[in-house]
C-alpha positions in Angstrom: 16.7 7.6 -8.4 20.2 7.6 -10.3 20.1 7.2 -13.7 22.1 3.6 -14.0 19.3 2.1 -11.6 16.3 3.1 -14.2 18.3 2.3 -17.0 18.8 -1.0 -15.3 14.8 -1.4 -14.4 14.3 -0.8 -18.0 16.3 -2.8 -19.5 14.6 -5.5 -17.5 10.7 -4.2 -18.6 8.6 -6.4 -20.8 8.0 -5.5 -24.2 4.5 -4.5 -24.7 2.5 -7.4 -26.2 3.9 -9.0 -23.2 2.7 -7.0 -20.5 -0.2 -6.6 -22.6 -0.9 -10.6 -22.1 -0.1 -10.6 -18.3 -2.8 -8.5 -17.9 -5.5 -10.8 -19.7 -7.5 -12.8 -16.7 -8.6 -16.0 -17.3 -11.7 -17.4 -16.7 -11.0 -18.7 -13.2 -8.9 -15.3 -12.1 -12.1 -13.5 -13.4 -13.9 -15.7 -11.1 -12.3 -13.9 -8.2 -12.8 -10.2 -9.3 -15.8 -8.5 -7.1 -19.1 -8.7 -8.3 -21.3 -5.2 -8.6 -22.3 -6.3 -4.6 -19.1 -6.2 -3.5 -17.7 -3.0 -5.5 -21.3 -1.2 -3.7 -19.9 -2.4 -0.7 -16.7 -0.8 -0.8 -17.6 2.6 -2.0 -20.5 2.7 1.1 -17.3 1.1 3.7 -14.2 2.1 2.1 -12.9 -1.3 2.2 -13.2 -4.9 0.7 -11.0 -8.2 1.4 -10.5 -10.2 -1.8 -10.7 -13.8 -2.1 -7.7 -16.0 -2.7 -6.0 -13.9 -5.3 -2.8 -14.9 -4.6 -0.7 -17.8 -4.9 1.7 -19.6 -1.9 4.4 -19.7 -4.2 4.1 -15.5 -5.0 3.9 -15.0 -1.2 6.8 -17.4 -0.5 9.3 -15.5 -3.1 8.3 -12.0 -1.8 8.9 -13.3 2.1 12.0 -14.2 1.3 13.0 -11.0 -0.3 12.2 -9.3 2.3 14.5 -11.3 4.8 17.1 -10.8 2.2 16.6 -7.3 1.9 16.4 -6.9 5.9 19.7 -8.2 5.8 21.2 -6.0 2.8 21.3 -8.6 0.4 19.1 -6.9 -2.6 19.2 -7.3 -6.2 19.9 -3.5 -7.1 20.6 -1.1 -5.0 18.1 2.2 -4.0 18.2 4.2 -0.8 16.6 2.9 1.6 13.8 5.1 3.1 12.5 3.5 6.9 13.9 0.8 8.9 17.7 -0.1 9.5 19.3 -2.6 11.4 20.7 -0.1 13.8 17.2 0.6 15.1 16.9 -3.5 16.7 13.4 -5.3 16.7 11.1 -2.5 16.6 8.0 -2.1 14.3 9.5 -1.6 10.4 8.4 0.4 7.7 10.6 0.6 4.5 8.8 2.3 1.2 9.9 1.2 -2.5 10.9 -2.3 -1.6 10.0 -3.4 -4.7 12.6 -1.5 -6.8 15.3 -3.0 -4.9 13.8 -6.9 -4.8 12.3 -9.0 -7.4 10.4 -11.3 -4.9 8.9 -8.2 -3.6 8.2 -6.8 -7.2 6.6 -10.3 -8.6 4.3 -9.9 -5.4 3.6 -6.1 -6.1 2.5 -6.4 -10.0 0.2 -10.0 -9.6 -2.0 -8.8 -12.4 -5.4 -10.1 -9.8 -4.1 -7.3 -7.2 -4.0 -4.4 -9.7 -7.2 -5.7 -11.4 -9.5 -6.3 -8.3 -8.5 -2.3 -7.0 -9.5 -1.1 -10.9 -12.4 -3.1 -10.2 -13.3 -1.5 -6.7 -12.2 2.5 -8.1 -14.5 2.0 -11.4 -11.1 2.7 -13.7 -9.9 1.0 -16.5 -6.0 1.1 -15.6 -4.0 1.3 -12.7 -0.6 2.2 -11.5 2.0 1.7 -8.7 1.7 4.8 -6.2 4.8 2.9 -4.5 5.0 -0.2 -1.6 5.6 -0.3 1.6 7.4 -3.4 3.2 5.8 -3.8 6.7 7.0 -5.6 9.2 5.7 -5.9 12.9 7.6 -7.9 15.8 6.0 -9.8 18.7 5.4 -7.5 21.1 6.2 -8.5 25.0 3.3 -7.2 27.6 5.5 -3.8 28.6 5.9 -3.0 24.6 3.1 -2.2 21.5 4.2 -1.7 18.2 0.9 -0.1 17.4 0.4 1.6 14.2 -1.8 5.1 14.7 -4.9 6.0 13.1 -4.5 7.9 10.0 -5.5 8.3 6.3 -3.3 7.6 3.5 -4.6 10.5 1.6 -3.0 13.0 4.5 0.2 11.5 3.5 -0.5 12.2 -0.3 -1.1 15.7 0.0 0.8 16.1 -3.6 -1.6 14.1 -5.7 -4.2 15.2 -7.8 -6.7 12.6 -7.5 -9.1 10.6 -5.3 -8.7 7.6 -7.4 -5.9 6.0 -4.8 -6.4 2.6 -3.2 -4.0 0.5 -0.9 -4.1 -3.3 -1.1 -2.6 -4.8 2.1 -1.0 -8.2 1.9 0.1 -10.5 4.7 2.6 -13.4 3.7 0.7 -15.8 6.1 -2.8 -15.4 8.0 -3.5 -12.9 9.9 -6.0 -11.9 12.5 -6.5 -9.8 16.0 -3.8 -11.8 17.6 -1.2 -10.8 15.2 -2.5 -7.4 15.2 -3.9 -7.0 11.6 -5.1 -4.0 10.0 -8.5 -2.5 11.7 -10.6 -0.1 9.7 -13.2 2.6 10.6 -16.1 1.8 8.9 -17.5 4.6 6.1 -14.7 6.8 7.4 -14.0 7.4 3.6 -17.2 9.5 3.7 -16.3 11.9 6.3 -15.8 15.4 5.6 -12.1 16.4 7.1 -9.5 14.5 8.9 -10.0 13.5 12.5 -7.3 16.3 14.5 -3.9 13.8 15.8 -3.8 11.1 13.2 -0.6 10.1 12.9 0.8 6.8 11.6 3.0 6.4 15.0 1.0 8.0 17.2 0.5 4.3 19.9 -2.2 6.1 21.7 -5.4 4.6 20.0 -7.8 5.7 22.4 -6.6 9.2 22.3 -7.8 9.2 18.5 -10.5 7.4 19.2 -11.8 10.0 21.7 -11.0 12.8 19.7 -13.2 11.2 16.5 -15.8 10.8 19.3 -16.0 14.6 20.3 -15.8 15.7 16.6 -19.1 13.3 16.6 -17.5 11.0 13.9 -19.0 7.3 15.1 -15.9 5.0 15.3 -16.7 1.6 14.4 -13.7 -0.7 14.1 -13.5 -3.9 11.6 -10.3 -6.3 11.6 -9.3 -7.3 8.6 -8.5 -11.1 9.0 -7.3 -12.7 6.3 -6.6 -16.1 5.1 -2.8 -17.0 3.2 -3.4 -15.5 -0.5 -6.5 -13.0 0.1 -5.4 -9.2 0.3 -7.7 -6.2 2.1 -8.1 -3.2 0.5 -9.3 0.3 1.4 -9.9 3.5 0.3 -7.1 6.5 0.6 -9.3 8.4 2.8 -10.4 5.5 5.1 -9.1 5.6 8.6 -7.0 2.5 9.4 -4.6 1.6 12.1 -3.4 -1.5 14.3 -2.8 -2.8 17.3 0.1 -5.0 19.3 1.0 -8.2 17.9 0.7 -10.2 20.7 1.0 -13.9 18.4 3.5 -16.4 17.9 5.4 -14.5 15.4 6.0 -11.2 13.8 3.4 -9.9 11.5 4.6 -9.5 7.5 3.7 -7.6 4.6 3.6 -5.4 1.8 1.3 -2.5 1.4 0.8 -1.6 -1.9 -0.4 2.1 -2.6 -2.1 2.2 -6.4 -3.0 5.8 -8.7 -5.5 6.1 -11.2 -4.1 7.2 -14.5 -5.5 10.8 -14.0 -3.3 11.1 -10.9 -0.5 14.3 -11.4 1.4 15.8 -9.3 0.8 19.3 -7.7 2.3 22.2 -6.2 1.2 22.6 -2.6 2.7 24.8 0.1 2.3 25.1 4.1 1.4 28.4 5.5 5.0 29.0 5.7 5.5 28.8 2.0 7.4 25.7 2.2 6.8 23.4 -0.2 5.0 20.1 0.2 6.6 16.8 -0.5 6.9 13.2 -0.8 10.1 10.7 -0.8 8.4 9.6 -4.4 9.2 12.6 -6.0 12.8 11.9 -5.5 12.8 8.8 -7.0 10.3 9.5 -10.4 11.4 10.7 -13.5 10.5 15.2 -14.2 7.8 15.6 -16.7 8.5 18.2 -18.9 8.0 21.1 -16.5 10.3 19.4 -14.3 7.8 18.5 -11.9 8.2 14.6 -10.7 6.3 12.8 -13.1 3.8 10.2 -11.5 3.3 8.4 -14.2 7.1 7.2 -14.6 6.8 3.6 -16.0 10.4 2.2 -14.3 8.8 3.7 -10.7 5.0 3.4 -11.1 4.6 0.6 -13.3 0.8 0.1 -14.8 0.2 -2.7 -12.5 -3.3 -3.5 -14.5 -5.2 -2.3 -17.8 -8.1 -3.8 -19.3 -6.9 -5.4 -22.4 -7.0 -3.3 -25.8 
């Protein structure tokens, strides 16, 4: 990230006694955090769908961010990493939304979406990772804008630690028909990734088979959620969807969150090339000039129990 944009997302950062406030719940936003059931029941499933922990008027300002931002119309300017124009009505996937769009960044740090995934991870704090602004069109019979199985972690190879969670949220419901996020149940528990997940791969079944004759049991649950709740899921949890086959094109944000003991590391292939992610581009270097993780303007603390 050049140095006027983070000077710019600085300048705009809270002072501290006021981020320190945003993060105290009230009684009724405690209300909606998960009980010690629920916080069981992700750690056995490796996933959880929230009540309504977000409100219309949230979702409404980040929607219509993102058609500004489809159009080019953002409030600062940072590369943009996924979908373009130039590639038509095709299934979009454009990370770090939120440091471009405000509507999109409101949405991204609603103090109930950090504090539920601290709930569910058993941590006190928790940080941005960074977003993902999803968009899927409605697909005609001879088309299917699928999205393949896979894991976030095998995207995250960099990162230190298991303490990752992804909280999905739709701007509108969203079930089967739109083709909402499905997850394998207990996947999180498995020991090694399932050999061809891939985030485009559209073949399923293929994945499906595969898990089958590595004798991994696939069982598939939809997350279908109501306007305001989010679903959220573990970073090794297999996820994927299917074709949108509804009245309208499916939207959302996907909003990847690290524990505070999350660092980055040095990883190579067996080549000797070294491992990456667009994120380290963007973050600030520590002072071993590695990127720094934990760089406040990039990977805002999006909740911390209040001191």
């Amino acid at each position: 990230m050049s140095t006027a944009t983070h000077a710019a997302l600085a300048a705009e950062a809270a002072p501290a006694s006021a981020v320190a406030d945003a993060f105290r719940l009230t009684a009724a936003q405690q209300a909606l955090l998960p009980t010690a059931d629920e916080v069981a029941f992700y750690r056995e499933h490796g996933w959880y769908i929230s009540r309504q922990i977000i409100p219309e008027h949230v979702l409404a300002g980040a929607k219509a961010a993102a058609e500004r931002y489809y159009r080019g119309d953002v409030d600062r300017p940072v590369r943009q990493i996924g979908w373009t124009p130039d590639k038509g009505d095709v299934l979009r996937k454009n990370d770090f939304s939120m440091l471009s769009m405000d509507g999109i960044s409101a949405l991204v740090r609603w103090p109930l979406i950090g504090a539920v995934a601290a709930r569910l991870e058993g941590i006190p704090a928790i940080r941005l990772w960074h977003d993902q602004l999803l968009y899927k069109p409605v697909d005609p019979p001879t088309r299917s804008s699928t999205v393949g199985w896979h894991t976030d972690r095998q995207y995250w190879k960099t990162c230190t630690s298991d303490h990752l969670i992804t909280g999905w949220v739709p701007f509108h419901d969203c079930d089967e028909t739109l083709g909402t996020v499905q997850m394998w149940d207990g996947s999180h528990r498995w020991a090694g990734d399932v050999q061809g997940m891939n985030f485009f791969e559209n073949n399923l079944a293929l994945v499906e088979q595969q898990a089958a004759a590595e004798g991994k049991p696939v069982k598939k649950v939809a997350m279908n959620l109501k306007l305001g709740q989010a679903s959220y899921h573990h970073c090794r949890t297999v996820h994927g969807s299917s074709a949108n086959r509804g009245a309208h094109p499916r939207q959302s944000v996907a909003i990847h969150m690290q524990g505070a003991d999350n660092r980055w590391r040095e990883l190579r292939r067996a080549n000797g090339s070294l491992i990456s992610h667009s994120l380290d581009e963007l973050v600030r270097k520590d002072a071993s000039g590695h990127p720094d993780y934990a760089d406040p303007e990039v990977c805002p603390v999006l909740w911390s129990e209040p001191g």
